[in-house]
C-alpha positions, -999 to 999 in steps of 0.1 A, spaced: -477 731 -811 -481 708 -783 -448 710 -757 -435 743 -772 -441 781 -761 -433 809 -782 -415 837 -774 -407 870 -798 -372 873 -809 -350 905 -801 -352 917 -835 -369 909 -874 -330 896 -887 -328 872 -860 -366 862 -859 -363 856 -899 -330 835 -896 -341 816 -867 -375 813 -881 -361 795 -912 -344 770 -899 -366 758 -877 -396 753 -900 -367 739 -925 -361 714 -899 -394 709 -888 -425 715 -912 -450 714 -883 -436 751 -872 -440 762 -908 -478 762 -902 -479 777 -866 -456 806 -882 -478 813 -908 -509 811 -892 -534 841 -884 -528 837 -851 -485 830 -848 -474 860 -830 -448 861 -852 -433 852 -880 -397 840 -870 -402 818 -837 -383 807 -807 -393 783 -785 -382 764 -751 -391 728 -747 -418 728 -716 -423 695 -690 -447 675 -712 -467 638 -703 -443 623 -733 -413 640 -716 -419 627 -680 -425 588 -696 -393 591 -715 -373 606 -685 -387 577 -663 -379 550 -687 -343 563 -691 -338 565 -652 -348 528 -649 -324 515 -674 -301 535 -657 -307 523 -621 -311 489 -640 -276 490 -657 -260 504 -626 -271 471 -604 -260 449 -636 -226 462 -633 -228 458 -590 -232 422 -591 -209 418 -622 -186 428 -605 -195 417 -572 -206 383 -582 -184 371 -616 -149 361 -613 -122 359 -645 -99 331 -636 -65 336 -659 -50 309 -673 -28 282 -653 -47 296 -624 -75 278 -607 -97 298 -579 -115 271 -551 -150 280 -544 -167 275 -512 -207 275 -508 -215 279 -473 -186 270 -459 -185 238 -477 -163 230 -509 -179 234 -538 -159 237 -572 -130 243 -589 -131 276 -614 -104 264 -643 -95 293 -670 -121 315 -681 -155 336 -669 -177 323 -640 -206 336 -624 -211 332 -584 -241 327 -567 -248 359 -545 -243 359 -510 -238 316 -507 -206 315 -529 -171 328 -516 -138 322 -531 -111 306 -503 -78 323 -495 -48 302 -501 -12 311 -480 16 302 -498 55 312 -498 67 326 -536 108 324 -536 123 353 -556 158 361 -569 163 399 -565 183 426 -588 212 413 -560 215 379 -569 201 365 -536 174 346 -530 142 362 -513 114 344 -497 78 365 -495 47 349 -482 15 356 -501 -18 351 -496 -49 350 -527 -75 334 -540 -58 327 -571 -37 293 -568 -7 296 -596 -2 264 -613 27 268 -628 64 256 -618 80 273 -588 104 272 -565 103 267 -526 136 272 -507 139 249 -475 156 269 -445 188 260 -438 195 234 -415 225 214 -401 225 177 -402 252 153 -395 266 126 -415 274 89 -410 307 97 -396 297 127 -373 304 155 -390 275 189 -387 270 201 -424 252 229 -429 224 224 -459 205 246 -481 183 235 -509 155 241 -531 127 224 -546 112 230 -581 75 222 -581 42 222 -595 4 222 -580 -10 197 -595 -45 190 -573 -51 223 -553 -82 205 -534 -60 185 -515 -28 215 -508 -59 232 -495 -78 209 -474 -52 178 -469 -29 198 -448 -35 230 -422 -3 245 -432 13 235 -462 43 256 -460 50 248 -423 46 209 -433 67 208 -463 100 225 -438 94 201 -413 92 174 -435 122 179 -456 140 185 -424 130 152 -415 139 137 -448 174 157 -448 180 142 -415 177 105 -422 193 107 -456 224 121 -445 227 110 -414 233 69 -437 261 85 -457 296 100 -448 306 134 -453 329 126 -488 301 112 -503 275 142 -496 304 161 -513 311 141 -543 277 128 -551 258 155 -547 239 149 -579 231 112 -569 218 127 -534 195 149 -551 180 119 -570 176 105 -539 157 135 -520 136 138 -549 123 105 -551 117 108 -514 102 141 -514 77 131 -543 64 99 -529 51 121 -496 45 155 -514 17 138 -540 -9 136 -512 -6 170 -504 -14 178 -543 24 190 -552 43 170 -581 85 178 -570 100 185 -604 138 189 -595 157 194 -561 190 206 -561 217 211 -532 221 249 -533 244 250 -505 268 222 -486 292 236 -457 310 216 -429 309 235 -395 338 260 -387 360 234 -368 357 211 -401 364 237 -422 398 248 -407 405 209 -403 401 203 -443 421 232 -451 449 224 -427 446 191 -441 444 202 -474 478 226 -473 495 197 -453 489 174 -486 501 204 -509 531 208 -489 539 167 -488 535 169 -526 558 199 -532 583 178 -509 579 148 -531 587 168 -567 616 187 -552 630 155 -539 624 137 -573 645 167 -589 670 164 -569 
């Protein structure tokens, strides 16, 4: 039988058994163990290094070698963009296209995707707020929050207030909070510091303290009129935190126990 040699099993039990099933699974064998000139009639046999062997061994490696560089550039070369996530491709150094939701293929060697910095604000298990600077290809689209350093302005009337806020936002054109700014982070602190500046400095001290709400309106409408051509859309901006300097602070208290005092003068004289 072409590809087989026969060998003599170790004894006629064996040979019989091992004889049987092989000619019940192939009837080919039936006829060599039968034959005048089968050594024997129970057979064993070991599959030999045959022409058909080799072309099947050779086609197997190939898809394998094949399969194994599919899997290289699908991995090298195709991206899966998530949703509300968009990735900015570069070809060359150039810009080239925006990768929205879904599976995209990359031309080899001419097609990279562009990091993006980018400050994520955080709330931790203590309550306080955490800044953490991040860097990715993947630019998040969703609503976040940026939290401006604190800063100390002064009012219309003089007085240093220490201000803290934060900015809800969305990226709404990443193109342009890539390429319309070098660092967008750096410009949007330096800008709201700006804008902090000038607004309070037209306004006194009470009314930063009993308008707040009206201020933020204020800052917001500001802050989204120079934030669109950087590609951001401000949602919301809220005052997290307004203090007066230590010297004003110990002046409104004093000031503030002086008026409880006059007042607990004015009752007990009306009950007497």
């Amino acid at each position: 039988f072409p590809g087989f040699t026969l060998y003599e099993a170790p004894d006629d039990s064996s040979r019989q058994m091992f004889g049987r099933l092989i000619c019940a699974c192939c009837p080919e064998f039936s006829k060599i163990a039968t034959s005048r000139d089968s050594i024997i009639p129970g057979i064993a046999f070991s599959f030999l290094h045959s022409p058909t062997m080799s072309l099947v061994t050779t086609i197997l490696l190939v898809v394998a070698v094949v399969l194994l560089l599919l899997a290289i550039y699908m991995k090298s070369f195709s991206i899966i963009v998530h949703e509300a996530e968009v990735i900015i491709i570069e070809r060359l150094g150039r810009f080239h296209r925006l990768l929205p939701a879904g599976f995209h293929f990359l031309a080899p060697f001419v097609d990279q995707p562009r990091q993006f910095s980018w400050q994520r604000t955080e709330i931790g298990v203590d309550g306080k707020i955490h800044d953490r600077n991040i860097s990715s290809t993947r630019i998040d689209l969703r609503e976040s929050v940026f939290n401006f350093l604190r800063q100390e302005v002064f009012s219309k009337d003089t007085v240093r207030v220490s201000i803290n806020t934060l900015m809800v936002y969305r990226i709404s054109d990443a193109k342009k909070a890539l390429y319309e700014v070098d660092d967008l982070q750096s410009a949007l602190s330096n800008t709201a510091q700006t804008v902090l500046k000038d607004i309070c400095g037209q306004i006194s001290f009470t009314e930063l303290l009993t308008s707040q709400e009206a201020v933020n309106d204020h800052l917001m409408r500001e802050f989204s009129t120079l934030f669109r051509s950087w590609g951001l859309d401000c949602i919301r901006l809220e005052i997290l935190e307004l203090s007066p300097s230590d010297e004003i602070g110990n002046a409104m208290q004093q000031q503030m126990l002086a008026e409880r005092d006059r007042r607990c003068r004015a009752i007990r004289a009306e009950g007497d």
